[in-house]
N, CA, C and O atoms as a DFTB+ gen file, in Angstrom:
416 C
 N C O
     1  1      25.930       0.259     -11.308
     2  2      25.368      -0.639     -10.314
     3  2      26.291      -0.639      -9.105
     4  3      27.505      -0.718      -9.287
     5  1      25.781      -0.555      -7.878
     6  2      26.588      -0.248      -6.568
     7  2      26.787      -1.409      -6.607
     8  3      26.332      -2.153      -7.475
     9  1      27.703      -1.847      -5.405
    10  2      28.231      -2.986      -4.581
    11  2      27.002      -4.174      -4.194
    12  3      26.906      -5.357      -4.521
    13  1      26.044      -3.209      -3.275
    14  2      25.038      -3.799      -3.120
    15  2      23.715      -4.570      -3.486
    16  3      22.993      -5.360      -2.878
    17  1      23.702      -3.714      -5.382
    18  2      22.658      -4.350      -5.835
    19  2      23.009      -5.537      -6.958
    20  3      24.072      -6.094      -7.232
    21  1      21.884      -5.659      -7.399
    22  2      21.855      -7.029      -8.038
    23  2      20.894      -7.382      -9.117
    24  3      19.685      -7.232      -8.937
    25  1      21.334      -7.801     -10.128
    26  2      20.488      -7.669     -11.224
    27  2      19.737      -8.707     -10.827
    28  3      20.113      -9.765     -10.322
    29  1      18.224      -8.201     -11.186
    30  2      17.055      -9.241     -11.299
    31  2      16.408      -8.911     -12.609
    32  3      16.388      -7.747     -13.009
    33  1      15.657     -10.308     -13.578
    34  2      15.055     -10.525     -14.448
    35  2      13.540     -10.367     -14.144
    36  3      13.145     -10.851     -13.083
    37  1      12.628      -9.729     -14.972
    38  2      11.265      -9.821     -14.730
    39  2      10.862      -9.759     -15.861
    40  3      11.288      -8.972     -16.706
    41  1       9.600     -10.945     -16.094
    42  2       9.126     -11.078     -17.341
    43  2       7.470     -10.115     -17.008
    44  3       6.786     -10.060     -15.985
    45  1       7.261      -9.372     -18.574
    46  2       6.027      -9.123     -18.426
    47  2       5.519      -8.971     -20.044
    48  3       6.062      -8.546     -21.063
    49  1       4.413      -9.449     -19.782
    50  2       3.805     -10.037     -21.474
    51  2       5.155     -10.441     -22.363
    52  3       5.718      -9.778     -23.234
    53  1       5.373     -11.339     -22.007
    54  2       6.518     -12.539     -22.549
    55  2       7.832     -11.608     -22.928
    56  3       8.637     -12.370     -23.463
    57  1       8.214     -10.666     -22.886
    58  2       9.266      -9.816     -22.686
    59  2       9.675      -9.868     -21.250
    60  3       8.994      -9.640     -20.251
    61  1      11.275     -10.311     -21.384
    62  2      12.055      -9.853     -20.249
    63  2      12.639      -8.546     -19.978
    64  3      13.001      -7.799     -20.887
    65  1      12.747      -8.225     -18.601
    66  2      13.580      -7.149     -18.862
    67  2      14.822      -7.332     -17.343
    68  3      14.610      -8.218     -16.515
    69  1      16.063      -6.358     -17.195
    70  2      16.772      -6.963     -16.617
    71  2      16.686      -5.531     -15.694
    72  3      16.739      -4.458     -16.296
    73  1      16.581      -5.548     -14.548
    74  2      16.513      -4.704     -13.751
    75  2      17.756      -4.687     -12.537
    76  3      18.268      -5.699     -12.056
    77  1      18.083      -3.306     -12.191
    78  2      19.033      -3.529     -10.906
    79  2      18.853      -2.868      -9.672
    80  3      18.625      -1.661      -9.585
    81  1      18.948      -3.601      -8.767
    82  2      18.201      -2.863      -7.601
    83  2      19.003      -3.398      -6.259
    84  3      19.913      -4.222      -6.362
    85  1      18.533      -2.792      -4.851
    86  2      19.355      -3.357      -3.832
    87  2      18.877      -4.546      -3.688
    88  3      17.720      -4.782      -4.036
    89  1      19.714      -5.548      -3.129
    90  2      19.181      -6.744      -2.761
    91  2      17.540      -7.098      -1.781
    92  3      16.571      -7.841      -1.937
    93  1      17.942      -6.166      -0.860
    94  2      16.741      -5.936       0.005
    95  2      15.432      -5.493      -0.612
    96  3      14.446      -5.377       0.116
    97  1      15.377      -5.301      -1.595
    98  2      14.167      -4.671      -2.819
    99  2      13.956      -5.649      -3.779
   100  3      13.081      -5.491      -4.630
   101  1      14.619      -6.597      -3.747
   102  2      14.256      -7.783      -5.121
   103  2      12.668      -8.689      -4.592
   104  3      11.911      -9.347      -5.306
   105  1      12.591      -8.451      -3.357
   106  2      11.292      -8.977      -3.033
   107  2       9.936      -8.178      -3.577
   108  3       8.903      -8.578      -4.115
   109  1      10.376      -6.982      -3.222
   110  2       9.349      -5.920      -3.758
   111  2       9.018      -5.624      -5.320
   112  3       8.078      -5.284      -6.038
   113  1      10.434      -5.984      -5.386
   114  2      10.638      -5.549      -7.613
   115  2       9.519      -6.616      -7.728
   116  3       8.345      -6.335      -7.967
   117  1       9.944      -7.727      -7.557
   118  2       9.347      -9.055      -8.473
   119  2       7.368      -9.492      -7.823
   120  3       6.471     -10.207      -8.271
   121  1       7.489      -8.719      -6.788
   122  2       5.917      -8.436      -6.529
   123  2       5.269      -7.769      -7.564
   124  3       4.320      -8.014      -8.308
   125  1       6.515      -6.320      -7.300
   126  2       5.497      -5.069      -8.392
   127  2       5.536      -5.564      -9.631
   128  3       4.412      -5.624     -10.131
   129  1       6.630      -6.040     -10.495
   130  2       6.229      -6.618     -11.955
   131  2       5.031      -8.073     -12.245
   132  3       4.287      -8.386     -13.174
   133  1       5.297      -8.547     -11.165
   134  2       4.115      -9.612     -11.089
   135  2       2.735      -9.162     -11.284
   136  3       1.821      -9.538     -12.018
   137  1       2.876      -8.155     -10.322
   138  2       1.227      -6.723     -10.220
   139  2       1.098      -6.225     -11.909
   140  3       0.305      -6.348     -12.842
   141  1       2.129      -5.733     -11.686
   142  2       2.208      -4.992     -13.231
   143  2       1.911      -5.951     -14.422
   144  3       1.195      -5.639     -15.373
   145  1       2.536      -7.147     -14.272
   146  2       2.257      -8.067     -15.951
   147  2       0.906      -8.567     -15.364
   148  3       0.196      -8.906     -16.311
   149  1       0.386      -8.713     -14.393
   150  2      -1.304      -9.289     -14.263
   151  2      -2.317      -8.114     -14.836
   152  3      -3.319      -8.438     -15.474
   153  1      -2.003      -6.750     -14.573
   154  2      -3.219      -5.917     -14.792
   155  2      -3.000      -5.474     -16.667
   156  3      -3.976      -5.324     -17.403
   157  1      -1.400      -5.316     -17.198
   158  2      -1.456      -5.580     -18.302
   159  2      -1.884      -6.771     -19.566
   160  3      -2.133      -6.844     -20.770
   161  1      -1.757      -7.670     -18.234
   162  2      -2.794      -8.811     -19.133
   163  2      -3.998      -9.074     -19.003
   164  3      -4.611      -9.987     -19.555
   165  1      -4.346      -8.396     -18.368
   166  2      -6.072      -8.036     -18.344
   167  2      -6.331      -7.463     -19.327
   168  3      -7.176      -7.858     -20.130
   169  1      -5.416      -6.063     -19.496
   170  2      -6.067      -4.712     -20.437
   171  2      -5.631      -5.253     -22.130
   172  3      -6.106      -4.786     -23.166
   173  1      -4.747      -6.201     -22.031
   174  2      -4.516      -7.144     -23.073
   175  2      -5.734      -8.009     -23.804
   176  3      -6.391      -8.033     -24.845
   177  1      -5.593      -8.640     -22.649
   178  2      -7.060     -10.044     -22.913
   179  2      -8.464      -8.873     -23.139
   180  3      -9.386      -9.253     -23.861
   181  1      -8.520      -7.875     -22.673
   182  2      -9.699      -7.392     -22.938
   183  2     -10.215      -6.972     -23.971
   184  3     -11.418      -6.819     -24.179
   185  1      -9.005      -6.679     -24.944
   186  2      -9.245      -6.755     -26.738
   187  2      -9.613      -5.357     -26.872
   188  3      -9.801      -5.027     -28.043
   189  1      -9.773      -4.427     -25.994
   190  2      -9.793      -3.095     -26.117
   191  2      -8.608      -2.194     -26.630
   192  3      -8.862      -1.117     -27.168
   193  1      -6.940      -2.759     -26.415
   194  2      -6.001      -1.565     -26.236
   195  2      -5.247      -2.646     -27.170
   196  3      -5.209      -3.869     -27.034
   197  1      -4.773      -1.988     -27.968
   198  2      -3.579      -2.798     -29.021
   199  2      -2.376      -2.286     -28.929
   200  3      -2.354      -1.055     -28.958
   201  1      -0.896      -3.070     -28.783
   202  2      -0.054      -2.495     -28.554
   203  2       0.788      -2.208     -27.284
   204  3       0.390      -1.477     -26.377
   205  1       1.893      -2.796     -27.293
   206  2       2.292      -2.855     -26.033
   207  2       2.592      -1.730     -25.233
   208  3       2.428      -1.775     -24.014
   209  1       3.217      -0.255     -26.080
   210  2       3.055       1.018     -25.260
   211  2       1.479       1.465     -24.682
   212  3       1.258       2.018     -23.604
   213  1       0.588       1.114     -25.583
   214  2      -1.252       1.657     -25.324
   215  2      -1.144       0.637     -23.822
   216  3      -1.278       1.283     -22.783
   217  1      -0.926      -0.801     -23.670
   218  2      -1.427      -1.150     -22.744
   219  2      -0.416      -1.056     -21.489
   220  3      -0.676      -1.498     -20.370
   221  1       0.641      -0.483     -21.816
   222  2       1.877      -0.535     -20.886
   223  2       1.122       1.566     -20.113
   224  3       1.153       1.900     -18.928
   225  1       0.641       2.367     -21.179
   226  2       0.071       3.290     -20.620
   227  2      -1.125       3.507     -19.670
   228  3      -1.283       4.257     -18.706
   229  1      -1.924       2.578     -20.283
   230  2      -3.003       2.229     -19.766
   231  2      -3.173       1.258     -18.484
   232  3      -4.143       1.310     -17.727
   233  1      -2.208       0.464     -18.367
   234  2      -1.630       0.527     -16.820
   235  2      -1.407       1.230     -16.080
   236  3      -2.135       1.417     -15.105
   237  1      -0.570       1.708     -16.249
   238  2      -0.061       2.651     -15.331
   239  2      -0.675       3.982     -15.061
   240  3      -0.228       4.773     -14.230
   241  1      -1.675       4.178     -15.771
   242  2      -2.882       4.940     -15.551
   243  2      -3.730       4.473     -14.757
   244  3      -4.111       5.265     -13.895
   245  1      -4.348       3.024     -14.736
   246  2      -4.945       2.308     -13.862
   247  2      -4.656       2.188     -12.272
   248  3      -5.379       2.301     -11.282
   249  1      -3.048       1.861     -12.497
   250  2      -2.356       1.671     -11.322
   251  2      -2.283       2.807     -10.349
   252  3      -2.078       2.616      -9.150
   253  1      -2.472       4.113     -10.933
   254  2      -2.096       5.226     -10.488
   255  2      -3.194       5.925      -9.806
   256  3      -2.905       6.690      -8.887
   257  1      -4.529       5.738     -10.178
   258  2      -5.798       5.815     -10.074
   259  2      -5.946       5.293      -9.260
   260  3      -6.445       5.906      -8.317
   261  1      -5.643       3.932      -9.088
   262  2      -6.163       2.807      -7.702
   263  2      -5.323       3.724      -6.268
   264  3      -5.856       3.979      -5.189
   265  1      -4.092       4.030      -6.634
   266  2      -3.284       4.492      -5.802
   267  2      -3.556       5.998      -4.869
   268  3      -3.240       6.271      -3.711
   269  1      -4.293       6.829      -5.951
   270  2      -4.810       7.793      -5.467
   271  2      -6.005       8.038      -5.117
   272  3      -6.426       9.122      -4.713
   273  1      -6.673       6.937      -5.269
   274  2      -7.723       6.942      -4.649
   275  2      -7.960       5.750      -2.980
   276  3      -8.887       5.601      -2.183
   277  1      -6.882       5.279      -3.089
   278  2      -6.898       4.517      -2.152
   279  2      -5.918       5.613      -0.561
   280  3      -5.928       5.436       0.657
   281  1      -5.266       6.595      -1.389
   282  2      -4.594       7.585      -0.557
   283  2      -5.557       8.436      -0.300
   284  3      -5.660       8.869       0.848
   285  1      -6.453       8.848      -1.307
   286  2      -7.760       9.939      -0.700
   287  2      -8.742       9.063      -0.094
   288  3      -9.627       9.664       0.515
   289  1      -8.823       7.690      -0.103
   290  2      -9.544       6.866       0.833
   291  2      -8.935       6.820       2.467
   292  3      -9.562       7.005       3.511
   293  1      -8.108       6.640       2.353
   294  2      -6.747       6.444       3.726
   295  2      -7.024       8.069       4.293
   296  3      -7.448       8.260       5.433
   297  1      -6.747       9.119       3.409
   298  2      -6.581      10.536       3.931
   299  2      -8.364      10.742       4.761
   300  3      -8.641      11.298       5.823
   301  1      -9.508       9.875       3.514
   302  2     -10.578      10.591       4.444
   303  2     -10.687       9.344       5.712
   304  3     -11.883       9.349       6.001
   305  1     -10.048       8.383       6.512
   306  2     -10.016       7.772       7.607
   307  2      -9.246       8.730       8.503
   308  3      -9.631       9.100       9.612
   309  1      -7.751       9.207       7.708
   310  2      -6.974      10.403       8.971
   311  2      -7.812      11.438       9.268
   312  3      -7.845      11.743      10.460
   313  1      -8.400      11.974       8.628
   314  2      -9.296      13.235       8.706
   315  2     -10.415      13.268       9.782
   316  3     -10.696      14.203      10.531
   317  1     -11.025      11.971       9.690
   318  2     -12.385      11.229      10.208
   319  2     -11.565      11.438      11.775
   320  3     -11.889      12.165      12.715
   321  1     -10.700      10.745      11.668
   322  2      -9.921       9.589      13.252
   323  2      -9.516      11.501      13.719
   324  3      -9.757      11.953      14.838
   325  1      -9.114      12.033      12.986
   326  2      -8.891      13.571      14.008
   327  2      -9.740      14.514      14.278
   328  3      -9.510      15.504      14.972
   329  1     -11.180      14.117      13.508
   330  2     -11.614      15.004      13.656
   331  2     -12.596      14.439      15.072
   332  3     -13.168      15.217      15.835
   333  1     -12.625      12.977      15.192
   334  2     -13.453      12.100      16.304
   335  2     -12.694      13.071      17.577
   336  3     -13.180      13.804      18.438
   337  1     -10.981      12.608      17.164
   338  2      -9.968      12.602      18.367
   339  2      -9.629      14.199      19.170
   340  3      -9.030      14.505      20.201
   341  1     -10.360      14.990      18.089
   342  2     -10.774      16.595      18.434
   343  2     -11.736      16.887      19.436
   344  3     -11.603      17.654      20.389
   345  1     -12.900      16.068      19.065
   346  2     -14.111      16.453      19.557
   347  2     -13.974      15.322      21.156
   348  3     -14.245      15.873      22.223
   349  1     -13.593      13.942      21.180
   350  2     -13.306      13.536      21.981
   351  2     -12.485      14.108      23.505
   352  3     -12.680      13.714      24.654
   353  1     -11.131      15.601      22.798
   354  2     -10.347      16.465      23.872
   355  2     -11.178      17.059      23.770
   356  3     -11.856      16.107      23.385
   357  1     -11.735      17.711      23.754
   358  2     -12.737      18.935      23.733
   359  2     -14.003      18.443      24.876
   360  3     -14.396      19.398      25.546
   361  1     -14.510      17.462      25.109
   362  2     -14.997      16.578      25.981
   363  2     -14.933      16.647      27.009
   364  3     -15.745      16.961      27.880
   365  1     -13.238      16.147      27.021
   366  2     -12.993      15.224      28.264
   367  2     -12.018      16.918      28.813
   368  3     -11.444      16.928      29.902
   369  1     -11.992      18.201      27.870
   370  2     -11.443      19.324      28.663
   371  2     -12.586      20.069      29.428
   372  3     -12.559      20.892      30.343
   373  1     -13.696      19.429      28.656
   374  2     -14.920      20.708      29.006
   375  2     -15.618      19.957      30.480
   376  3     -16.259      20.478      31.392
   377  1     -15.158      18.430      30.245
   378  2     -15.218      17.671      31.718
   379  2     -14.841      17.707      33.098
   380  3     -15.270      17.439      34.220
   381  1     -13.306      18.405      32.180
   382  2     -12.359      18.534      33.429
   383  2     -12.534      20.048      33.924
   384  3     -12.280      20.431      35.066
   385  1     -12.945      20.735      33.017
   386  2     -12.938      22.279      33.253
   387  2     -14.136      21.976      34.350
   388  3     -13.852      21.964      35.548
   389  1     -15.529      21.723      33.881
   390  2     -16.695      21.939      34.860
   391  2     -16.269      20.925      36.206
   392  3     -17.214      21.182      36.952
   393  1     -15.399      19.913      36.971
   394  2     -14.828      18.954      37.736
   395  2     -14.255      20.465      38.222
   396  3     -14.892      20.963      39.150
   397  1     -13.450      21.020      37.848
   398  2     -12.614      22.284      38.824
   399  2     -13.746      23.190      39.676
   400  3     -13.755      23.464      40.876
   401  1     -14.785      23.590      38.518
   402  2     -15.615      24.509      38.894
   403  2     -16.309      24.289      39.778
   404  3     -16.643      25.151      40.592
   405  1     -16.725      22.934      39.816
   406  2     -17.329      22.088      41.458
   407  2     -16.312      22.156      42.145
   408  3     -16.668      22.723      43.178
   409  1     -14.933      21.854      42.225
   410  2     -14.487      22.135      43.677
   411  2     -14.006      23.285      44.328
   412  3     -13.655      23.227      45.506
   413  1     -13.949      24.461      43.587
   414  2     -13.993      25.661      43.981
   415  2     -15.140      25.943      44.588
   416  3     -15.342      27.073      45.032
């Protein structure tokens, strides 16, 4: 453990665990385990997955899914926004090109 960090506690499905991290990240840790023990107690309460590795997997399968699909959601907005911001120069060049050709 560096200088800088600092052990923080996070409970998830009534197990603690003791984590160490920079100080500046203890906001983020105790978000993400908060995230993390809510969707494992879903897949818990749902009486489907027995076992704390099945539902500790099955998280993080979930989690990972939301994540990549929310990045191939995000990627098809960059794609969209360049392909507008393409056709938009292409426009305003083919604007400026025929603007020359009138004053010649």
């Amino acid at each position: 453990m560096t200088m800088d960090a600092s052990r923080v506690s996070v409970r998830i499905l009534e197990k603690e665990y003791h984590v160490a991290c920079p100080a500046e990240e203890r906001a983020a840790l105790l978000d993400s385990a908060e995230y993390l023990n809510r969707k494992m107690r879903e897949i818990r309460d749902s009486g489907k997955v027995v076992g704390l590795d099945r539902i500790a997997v099955m998280a993080a399968l979930n989690i990972t899914n939301d994540l990549l699909l929310s990045r191939g959601h995000d990627g098809g907005v960059e794609t969209d926004l360049a392909v507008r911001l393409k056709t938009m120069r292409e426009r305003v060049e083919s604007a400026l090109t025929r603007g020359q050709q009138l004053d010649t």
